[in-house]
C-alpha positions as protocol buffer text, in pm:
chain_id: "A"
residue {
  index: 1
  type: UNK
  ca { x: -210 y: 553 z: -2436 }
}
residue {
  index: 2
  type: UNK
  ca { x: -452 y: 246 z: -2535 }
}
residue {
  index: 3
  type: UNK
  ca { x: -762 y: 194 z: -2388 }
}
residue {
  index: 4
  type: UNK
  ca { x: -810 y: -29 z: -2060 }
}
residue {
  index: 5
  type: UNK
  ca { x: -896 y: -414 z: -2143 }
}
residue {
  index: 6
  type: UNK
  ca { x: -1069 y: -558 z: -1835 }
}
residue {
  index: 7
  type: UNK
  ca { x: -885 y: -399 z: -1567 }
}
residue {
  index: 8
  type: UNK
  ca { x: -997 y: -120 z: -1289 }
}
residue {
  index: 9
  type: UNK
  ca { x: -1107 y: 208 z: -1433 }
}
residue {
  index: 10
  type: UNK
  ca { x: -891 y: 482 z: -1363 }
}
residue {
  index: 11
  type: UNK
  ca { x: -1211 y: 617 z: -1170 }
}
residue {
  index: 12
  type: UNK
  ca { x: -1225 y: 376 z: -966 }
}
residue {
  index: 13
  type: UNK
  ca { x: -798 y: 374 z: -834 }
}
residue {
  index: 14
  type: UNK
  ca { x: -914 y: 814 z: -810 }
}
residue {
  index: 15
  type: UNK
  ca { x: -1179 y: 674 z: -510 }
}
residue {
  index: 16
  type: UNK
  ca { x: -915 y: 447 z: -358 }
}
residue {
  index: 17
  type: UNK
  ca { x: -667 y: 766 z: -353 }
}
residue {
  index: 18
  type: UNK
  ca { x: -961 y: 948 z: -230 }
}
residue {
  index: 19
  type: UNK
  ca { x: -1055 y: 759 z: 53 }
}
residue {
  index: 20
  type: UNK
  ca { x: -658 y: 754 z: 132 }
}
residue {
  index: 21
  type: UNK
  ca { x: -642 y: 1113 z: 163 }
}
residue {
  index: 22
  type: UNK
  ca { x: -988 y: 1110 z: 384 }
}
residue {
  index: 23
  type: UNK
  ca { x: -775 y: 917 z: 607 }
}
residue {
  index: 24
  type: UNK
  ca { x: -523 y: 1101 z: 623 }
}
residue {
  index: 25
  type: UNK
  ca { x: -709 y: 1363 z: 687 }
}
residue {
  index: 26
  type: UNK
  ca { x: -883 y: 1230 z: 977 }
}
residue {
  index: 27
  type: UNK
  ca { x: -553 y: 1071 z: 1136 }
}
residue {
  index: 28
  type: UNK
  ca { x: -425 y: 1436 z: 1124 }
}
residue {
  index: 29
  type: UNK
  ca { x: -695 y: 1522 z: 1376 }
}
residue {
  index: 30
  type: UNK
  ca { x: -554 y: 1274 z: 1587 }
}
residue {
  index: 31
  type: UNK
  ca { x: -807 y: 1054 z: 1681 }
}
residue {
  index: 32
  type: UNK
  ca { x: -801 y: 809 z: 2010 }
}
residue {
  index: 33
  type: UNK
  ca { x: -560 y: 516 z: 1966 }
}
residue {
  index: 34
  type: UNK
  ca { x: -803 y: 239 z: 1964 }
}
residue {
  index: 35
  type: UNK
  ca { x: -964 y: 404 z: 1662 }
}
residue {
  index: 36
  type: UNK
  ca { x: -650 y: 457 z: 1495 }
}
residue {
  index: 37
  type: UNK
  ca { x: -507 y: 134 z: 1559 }
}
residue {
  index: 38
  type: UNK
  ca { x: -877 y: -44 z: 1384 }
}
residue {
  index: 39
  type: UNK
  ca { x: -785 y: 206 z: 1068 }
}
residue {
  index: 40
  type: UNK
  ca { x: -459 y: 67 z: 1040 }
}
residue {
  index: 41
  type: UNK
  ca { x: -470 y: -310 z: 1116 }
}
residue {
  index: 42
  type: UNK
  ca { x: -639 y: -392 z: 811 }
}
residue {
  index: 43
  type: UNK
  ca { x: -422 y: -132 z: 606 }
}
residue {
  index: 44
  type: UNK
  ca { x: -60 y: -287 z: 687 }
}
residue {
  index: 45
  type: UNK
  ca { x: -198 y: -659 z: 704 }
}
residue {
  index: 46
  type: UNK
  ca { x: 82 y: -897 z: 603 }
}
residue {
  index: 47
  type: UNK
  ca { x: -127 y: -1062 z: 374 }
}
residue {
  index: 48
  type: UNK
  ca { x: -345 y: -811 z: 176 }
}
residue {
  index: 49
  type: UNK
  ca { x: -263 y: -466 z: 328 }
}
residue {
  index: 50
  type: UNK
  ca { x: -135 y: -200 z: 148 }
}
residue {
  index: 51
  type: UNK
  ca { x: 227 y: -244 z: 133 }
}
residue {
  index: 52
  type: UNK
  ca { x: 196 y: -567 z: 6 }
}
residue {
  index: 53
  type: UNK
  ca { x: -70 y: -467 z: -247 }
}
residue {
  index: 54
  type: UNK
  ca { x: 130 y: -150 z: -377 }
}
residue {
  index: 55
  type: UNK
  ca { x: 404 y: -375 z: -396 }
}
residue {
  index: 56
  type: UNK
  ca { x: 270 y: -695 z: -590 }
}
residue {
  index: 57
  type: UNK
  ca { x: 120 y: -378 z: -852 }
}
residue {
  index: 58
  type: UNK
  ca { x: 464 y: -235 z: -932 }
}
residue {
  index: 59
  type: UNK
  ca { x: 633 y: -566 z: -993 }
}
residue {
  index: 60
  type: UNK
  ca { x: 324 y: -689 z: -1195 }
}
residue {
  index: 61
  type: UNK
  ca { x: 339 y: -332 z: -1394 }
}
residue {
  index: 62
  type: UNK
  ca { x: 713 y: -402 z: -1419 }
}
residue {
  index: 63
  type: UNK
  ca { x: 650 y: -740 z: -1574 }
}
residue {
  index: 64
  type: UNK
  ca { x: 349 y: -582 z: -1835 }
}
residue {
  index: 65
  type: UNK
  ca { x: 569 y: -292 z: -1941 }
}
residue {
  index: 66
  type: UNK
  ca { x: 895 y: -527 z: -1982 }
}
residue {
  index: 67
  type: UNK
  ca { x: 683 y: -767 z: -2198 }
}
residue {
  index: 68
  type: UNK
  ca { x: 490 y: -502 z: -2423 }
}
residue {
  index: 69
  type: UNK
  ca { x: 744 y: -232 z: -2435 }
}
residue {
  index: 70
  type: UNK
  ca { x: 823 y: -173 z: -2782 }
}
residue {
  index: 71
  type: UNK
  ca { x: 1094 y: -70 z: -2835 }
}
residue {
  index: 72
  type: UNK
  ca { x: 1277 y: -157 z: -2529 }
}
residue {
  index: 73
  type: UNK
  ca { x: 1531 y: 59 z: -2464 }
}
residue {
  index: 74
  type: UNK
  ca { x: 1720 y: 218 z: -2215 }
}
residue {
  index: 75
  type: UNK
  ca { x: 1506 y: 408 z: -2033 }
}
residue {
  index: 76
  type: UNK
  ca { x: 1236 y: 157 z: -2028 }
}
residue {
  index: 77
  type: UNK
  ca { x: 1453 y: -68 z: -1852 }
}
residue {
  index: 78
  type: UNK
  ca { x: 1524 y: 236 z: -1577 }
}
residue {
  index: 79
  type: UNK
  ca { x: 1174 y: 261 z: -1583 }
}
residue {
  index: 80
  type: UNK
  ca { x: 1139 y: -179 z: -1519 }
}
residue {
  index: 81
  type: UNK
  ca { x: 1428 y: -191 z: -1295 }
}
residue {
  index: 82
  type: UNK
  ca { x: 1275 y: 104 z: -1033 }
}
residue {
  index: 83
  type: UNK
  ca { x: 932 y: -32 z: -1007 }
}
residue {
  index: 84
  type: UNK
  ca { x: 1080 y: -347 z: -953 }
}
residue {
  index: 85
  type: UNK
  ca { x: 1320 y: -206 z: -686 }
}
residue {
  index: 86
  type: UNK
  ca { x: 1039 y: -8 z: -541 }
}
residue {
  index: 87
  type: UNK
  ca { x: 832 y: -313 z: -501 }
}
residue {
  index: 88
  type: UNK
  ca { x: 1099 y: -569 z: -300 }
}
residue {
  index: 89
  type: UNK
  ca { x: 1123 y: -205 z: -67 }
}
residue {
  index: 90
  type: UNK
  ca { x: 777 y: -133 z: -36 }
}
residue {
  index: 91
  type: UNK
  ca { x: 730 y: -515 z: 47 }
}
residue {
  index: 92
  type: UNK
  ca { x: 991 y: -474 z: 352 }
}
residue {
  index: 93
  type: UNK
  ca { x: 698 y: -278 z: 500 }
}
residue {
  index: 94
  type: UNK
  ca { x: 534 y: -573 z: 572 }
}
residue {
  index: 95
  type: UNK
  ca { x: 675 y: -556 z: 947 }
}
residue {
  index: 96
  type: UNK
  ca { x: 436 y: -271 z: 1027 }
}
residue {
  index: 97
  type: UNK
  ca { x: 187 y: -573 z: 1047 }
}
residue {
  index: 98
  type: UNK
  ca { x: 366 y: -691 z: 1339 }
}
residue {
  index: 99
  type: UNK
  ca { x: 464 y: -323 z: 1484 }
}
residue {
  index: 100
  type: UNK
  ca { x: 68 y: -276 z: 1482 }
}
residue {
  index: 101
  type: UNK
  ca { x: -86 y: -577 z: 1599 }
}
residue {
  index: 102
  type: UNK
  ca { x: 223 y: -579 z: 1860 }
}
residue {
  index: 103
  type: UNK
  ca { x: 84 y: -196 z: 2005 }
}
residue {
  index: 104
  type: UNK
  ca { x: -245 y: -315 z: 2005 }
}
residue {
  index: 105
  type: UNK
  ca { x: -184 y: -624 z: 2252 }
}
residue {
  index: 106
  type: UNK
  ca { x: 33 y: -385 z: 2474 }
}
residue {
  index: 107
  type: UNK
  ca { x: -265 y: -165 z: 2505 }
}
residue {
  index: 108
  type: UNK
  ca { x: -538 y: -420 z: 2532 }
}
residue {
  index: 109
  type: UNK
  ca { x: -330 y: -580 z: 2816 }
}
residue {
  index: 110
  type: UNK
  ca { x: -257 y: -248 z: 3000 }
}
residue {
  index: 111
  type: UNK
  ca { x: -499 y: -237 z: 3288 }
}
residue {
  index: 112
  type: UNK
  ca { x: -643 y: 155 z: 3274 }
}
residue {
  index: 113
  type: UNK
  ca { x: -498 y: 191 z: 2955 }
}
residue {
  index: 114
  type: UNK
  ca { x: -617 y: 513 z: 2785 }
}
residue {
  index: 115
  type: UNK
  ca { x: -641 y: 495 z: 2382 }
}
């Protein structure tokens, strides 16, 4: 491996995983609905949530490795091709915006409503 030009620091994608798994964690303890529902708005937005984040990252990584892989053979072509069909998948995700913001309007319009 080469050393990182100007991207993130490793260290620094090992706190986003980190405050993933916090998450996680805390969802497992099943917190009220109105609280879980402000966690994950911003985390499935259509525009920069996670899916479409993760998404844009594979297909740019597939574009970097394609370009610089030297040789490219075989397997690095597997390797290009999954990332890239990973990424249109991962993308699909993007109607868990909708799913989200759609549960959150039922239950802001539900007179007595418990969340």
């Amino acid at each position: 491996m080469t050393a990182l030009s100007n991207g993130p620091l490793p260290e620094k994608i090992d706190q986003v995983v980190d405050i993933l798994l916090e998450l996680r964690d805390h969802l497992r303890a099943e917190p009220p609905t109105d609280e879980v529902l402000t966690l994950l708005i911003p985390l499935v937005d259509e525009d920069d949530g996670i899916p479409m984040l993760l998404s844009d990252v594979l297909r740019a990584s597939a574009r970097a490795i394609a370009t610089d892989a030297d040789p490219y053979t075989g397997d690095v072509s597997s390797v290009v091709a999954t990332l890239r069909e990973a990424a249109t998948e991962i993308m699909q995700w993007y109607s868990l915006h909708w799913e989200v913001r759609r549960l959150d309007q039922v239950i802001d319009d539900t007179p007595g409503a418990t969340s």
